[in-house]
C-alpha positions in Angstrom: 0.0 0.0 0.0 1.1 3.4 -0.7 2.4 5.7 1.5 1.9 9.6 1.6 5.2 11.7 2.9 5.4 14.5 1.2 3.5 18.0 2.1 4.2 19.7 -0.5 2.2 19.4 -3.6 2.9 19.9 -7.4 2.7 23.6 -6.8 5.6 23.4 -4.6 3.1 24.4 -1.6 2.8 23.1 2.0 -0.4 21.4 2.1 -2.3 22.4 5.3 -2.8 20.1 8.0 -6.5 19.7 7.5 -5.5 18.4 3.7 -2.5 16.0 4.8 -5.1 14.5 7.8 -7.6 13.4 5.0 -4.5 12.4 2.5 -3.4 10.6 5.6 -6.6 9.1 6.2 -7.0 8.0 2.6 -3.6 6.7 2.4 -4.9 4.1 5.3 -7.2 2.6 2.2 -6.9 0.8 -0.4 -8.9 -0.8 -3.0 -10.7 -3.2 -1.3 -11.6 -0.9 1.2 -12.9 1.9 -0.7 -15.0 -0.4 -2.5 -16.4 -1.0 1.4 -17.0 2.4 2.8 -17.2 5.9 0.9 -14.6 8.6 0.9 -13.8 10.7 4.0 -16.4 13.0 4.2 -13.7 16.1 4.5 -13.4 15.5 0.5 -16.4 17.0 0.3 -17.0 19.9 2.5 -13.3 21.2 3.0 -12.2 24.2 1.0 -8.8 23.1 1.5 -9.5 19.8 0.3 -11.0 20.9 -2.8 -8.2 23.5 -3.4 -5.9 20.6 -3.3 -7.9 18.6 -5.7 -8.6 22.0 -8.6 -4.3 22.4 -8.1 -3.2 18.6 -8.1 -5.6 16.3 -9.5 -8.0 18.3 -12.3 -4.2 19.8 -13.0 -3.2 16.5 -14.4 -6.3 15.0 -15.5 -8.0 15.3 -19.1 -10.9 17.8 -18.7 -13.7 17.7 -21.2 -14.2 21.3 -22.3 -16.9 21.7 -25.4 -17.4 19.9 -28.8 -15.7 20.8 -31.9 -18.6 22.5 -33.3 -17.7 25.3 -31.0 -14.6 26.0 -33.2 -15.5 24.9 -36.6 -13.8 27.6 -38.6 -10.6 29.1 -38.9 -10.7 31.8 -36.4 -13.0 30.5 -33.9 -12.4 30.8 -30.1 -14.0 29.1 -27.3 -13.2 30.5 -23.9 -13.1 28.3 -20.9 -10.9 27.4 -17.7 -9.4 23.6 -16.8 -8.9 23.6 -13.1 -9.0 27.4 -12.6 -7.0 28.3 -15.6 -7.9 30.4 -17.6 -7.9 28.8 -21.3 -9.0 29.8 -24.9 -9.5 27.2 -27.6 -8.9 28.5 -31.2 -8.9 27.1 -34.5 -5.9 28.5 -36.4 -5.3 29.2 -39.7 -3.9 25.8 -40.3 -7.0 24.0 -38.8 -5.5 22.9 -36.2 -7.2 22.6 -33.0 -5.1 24.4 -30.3 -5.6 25.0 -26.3 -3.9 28.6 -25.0 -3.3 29.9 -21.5 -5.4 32.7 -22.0 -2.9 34.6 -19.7 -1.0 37.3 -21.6 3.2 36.9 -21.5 3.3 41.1 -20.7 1.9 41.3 -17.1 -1.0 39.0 -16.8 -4.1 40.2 -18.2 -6.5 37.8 -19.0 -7.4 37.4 -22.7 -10.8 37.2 -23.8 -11.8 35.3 -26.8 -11.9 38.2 -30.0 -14.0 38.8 -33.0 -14.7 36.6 -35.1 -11.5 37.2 -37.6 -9.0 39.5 -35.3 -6.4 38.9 -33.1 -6.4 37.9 -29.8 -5.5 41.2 -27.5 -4.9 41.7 -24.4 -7.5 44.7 -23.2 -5.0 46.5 -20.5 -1.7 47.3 -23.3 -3.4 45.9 -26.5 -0.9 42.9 -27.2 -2.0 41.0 -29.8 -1.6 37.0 -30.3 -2.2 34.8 -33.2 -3.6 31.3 -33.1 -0.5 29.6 -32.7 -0.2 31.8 -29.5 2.9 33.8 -31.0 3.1 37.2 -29.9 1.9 39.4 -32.9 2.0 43.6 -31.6 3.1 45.2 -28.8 2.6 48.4 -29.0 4.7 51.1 -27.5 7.3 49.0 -26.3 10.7 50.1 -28.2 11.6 50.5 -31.5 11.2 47.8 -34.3 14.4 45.9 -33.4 12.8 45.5 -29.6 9.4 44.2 -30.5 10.9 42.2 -33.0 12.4 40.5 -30.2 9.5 40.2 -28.5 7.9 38.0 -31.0 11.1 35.0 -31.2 10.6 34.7 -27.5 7.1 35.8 -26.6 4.1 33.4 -26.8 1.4 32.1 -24.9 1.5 28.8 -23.5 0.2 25.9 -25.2 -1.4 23.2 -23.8 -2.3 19.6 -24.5 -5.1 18.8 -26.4 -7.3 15.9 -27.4 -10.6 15.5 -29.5 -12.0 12.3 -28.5 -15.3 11.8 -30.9 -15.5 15.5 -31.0 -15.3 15.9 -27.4 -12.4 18.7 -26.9 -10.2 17.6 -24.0 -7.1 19.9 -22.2 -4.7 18.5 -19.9 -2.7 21.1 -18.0 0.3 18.2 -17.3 2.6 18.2 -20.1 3.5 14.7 -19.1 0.1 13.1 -18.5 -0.9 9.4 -20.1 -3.2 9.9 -23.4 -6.5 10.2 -22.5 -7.5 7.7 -25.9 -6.8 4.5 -24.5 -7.9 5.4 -20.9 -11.5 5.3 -22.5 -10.9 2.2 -24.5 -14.0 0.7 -23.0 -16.4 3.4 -25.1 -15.5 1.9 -28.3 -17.9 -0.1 -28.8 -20.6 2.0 -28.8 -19.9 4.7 -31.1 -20.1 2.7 -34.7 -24.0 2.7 -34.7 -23.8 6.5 -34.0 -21.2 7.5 -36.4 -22.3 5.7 -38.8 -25.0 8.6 -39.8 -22.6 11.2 -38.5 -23.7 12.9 -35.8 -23.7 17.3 -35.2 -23.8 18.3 -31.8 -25.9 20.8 -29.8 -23.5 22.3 -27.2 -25.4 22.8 -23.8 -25.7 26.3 -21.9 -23.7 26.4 -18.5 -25.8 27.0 -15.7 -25.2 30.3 -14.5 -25.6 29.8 -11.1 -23.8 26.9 -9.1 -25.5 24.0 -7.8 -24.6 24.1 -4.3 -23.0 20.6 -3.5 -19.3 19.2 -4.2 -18.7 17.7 -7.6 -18.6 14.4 -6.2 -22.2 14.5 -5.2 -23.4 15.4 -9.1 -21.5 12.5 -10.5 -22.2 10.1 -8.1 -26.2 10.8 -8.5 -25.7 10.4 -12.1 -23.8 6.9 -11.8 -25.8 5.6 -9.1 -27.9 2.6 -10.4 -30.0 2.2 -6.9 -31.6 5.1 -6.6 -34.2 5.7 -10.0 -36.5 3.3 -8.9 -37.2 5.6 -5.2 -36.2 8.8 -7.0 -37.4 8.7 -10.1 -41.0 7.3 -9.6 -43.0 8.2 -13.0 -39.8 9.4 -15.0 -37.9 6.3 -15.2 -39.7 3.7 -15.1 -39.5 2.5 -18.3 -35.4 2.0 -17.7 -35.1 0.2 -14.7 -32.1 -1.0 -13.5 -33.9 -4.0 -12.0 -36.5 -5.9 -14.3 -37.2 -9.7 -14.7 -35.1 -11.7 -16.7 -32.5 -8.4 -17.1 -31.5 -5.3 -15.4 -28.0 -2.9 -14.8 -24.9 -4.1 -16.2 -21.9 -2.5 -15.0 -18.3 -2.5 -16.9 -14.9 -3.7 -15.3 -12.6 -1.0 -14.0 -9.5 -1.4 -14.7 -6.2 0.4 -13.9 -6.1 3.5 -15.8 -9.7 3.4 -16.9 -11.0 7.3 -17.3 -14.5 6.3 -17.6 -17.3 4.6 -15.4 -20.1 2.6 -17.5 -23.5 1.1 -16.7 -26.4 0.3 -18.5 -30.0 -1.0 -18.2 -32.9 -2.3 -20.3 -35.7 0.0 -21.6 -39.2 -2.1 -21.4 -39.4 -1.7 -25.5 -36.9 -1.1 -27.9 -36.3 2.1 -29.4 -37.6 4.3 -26.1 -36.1 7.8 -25.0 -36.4 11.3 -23.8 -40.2 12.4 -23.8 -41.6 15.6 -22.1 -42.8 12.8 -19.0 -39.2 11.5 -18.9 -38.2 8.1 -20.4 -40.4 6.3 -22.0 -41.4 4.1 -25.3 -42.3 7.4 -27.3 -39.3 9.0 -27.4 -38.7 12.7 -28.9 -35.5 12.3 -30.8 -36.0 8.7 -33.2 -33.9 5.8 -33.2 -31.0 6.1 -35.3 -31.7 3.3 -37.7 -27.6 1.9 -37.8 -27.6 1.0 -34.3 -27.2 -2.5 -33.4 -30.2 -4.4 -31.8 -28.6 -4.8 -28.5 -28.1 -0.6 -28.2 -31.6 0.6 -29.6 -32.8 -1.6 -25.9 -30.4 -0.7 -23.6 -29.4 2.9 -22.4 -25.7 3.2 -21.5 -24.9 5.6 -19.0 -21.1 7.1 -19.0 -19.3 9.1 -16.4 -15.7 10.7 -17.5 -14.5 12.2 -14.2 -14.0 14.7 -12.8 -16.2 16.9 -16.7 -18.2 15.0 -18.4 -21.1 12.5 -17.9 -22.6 11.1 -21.2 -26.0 8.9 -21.9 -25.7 6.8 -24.7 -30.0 6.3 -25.9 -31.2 5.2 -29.1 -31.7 8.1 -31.0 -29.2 10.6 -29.5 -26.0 10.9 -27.2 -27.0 13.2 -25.1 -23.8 14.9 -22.1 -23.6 17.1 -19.1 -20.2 19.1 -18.9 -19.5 19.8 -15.3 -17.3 22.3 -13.9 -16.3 22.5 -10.4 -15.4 26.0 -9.2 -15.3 25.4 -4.9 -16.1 22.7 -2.3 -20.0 23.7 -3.1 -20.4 25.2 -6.1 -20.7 22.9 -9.3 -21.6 24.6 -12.7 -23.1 21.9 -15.3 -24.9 22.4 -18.5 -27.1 19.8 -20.5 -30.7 19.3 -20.6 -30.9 18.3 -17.3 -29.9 21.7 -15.7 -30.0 24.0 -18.3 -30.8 23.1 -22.4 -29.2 21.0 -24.8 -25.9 18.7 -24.8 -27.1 16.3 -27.6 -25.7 14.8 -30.4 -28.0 13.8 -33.2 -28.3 12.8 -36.9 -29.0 15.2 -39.7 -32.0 13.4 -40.1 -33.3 14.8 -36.3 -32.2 18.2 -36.9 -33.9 18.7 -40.1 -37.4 17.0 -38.4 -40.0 20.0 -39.3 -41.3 19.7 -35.7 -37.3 19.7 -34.4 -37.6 22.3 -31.9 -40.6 20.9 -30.4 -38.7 17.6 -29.9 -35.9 19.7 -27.9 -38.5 21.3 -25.7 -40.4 18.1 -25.0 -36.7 16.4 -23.9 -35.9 19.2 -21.8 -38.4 19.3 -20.0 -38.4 15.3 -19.8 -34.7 16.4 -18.3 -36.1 19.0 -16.0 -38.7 16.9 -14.3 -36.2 13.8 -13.5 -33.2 16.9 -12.5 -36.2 18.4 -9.8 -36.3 14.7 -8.8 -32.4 15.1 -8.1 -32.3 18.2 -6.4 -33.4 17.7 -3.7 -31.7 14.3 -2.7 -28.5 16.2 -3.9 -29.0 19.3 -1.5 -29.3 15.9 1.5 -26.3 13.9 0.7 -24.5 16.8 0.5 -25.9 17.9 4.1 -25.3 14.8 5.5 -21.7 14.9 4.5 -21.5 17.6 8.1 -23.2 15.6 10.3 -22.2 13.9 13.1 -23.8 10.7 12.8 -22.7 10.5 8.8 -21.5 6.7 8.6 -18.9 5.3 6.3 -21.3 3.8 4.1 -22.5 0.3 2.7 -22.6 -0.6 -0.5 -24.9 -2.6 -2.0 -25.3 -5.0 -5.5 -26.4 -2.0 -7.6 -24.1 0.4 -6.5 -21.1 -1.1 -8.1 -20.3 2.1 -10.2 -19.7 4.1 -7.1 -17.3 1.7 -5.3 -15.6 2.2 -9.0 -15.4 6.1 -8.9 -14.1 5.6 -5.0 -11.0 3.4 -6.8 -10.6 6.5 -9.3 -10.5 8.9 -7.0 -8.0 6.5 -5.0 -5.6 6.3 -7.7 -6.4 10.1 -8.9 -5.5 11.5 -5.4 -2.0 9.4 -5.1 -1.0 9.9 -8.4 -1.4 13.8 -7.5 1.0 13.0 -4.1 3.5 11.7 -6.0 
């Protein structure tokens, strides 16, 4: 079992003592016994804790940060921030794809994203960047020869990026594993999908924060136990327990960056309706699905940013954003409006925006179901009398994301 010894963390930081007592709690664990009892409940509720967690673990994870789509021509920006960074993702001229530290290289100003076809400038001195990040004008600073050498030394930092399926992932560790093969276990499911090719309608981020720790929102959203006492009347029609079938989870292996489950829908074809899930479903089956996926509902949880349900006619995601111990921005159809991806044949349905209304509010009625529940285990996580848990058969998914955050948390002591 590892050990932790160090108190200072990738930043070069002491930890404070309230963060090395729950490291040194955790390091007490291992596998078997996080799959027994759930994490300290300090992980949730100390700002400390999560300060440690935005600086050393989403610091050198892959953070899911918007769709292509969002930068599908030459000049396109997308401003956003992987754990508390400010970040701008551009297309440049070459078509590249390119994260940014959005910081500029003079004094620090942060860079918003520009107009469509300019620069990127700083607002305080008016430095200007192009889309590979080199510095392009500074103004004011010396004569030709000095700005000249401005621009062979001066650029903005560039960071890793991925596009996984269209998914746009940045990774603030230079070093970091490839996020590809870490969600091997996906595979499978997208050849039905792509086979039509598939647009995406980016969801709005909530513009307030939901008041409970990140861990909370995921777990709710992995959790197989709780639809049938939750949910009553929205998902019925995809239980995880139902004769002769019911919830399959996915092994969890080392390195894995994604947590799957998935359960039967009483009839084939089912999805999003206005009522919640059910055999009538607003967005069609996509036709070049297999059998097995037009009954089933795969549910998909890429830790700590994106969550993602895999349905017969759509593949619909939540991006989630953690910005303090209790304040979680997300944005799909469940908290705000959209965060699908759907055929051309869906988009051009005469009645499309309809169909989008009737699944978001579908969404909204099983997310007021949530809420509440939410608001409690994240209560409960300051009581007295909180106990270390018991798992149970259908909860397998979050003794899985306790063995992520296991390995997440030591591979951010060192």
């Amino acid at each position: 079992m590892d050990t932790i010894v160090s108190k200072r963390g990738a930043t070069g930081r002491v930890r404070p003592p309230a963060v090395e007592a729950l490291l040194a709690e955790i390091a007490g664990l291992d596998e078997a016994a996080v799959q027994q009892r759930m994490m300290p409940a300090g992980c949730y509720t100390e700002p400390e804790f999560f300060a440690f967690e935005k600086t050393e673990v989403f610091a050198r994870t892959w953070i899911c940060v918007g769709r292509v789509e969002q930068v599908a021509d030459t000049g396109d920006c997308l401003a956003t921030e992987v754990a508390g960074e400010p970040v701008l993702v551009v297309r440049g001229e070459d078509g590249a794809i390119r994260a940014l530290s959005a910081i500029c290289q003079h004094r620090g100003e942060i860079i918003p994203c520009p107009e469509k076809g300019k620069a990127l400038r700083c607002p305080l001195h008016f430095w200007t960047y192009d889309f590979e990040g080199r510095l392009a004008g500074a103004p004011r600073m010396g004569g030709a020869d000095a700005v000249q050498a401005l621009r062979r030394t001066v650029r903005l930092p560039q960071l890793r990026v991925e596009l996984w399926h269209g998914f746009i992932f940045v990774n603030l560790d230079p070093q970091a594993r490839p996020l590809g093969p870490s969600l091997a276990k996906l595979e499978p499911l997208w050849a039905g999908y792509e086979a039509t090719g598939l647009k995406a309608l980016p969801p709005a981020m909530s513009d307030t924060p939901l008041p409970w720790n990140w861990k909370v929102q995921v777990e709710n959203f992995t959790d197989a136990y709780h639809p049938e006492y939750v949910h009553i009347g929205t998902h019925d029609f995809a239980p995880s327990v139902m004769d002769g079938d019911g919830v399959r989870f996915t092994e969890m292996k080392p390195g894995d960056n994604a947590i799957v489950r998935s359960v039967p829908m009483r009839t084939p074809d089912g999805g999003m309706m206005k009522e919640g899930w059910g055999p009538d479903a607003a967005f069609p089956a996509i036709a070049t699905l297999p059998p097995e996926q037009r009954r089933r509902i795969t549910f998909a949880m890429l830790p700590p940013s994106l969550t993602m349900m895999f349905a017969p006619g759509t593949v619909a995601y939540t991006l989630i954003r953690p910005t303090a111990v209790t304040a979680t921005f997300a944005g799909s159809d469940r908290v705000t409006y959209g965060g699908w991806l759907l055929p051309q044949s869906t988009l051009d349905l005469p009645d499309f925006l309809d169909r989008c209304k009737a699944v978001s509010e579908g969404g909204s009625k099983i997310w007021a179901q949530d809420v509440p529940v939410n608001r409690g285990m994240q209560a409960a996580k300051s009581s007295r009398f909180l106990p270390e848990g018991i798992y149970g058969p259908l909860e397998t998914t979050l003794q899985q994301f306790n063995v992520w955050l296991l390995e997440a948390y030591r591979r951010a002591i060192g």
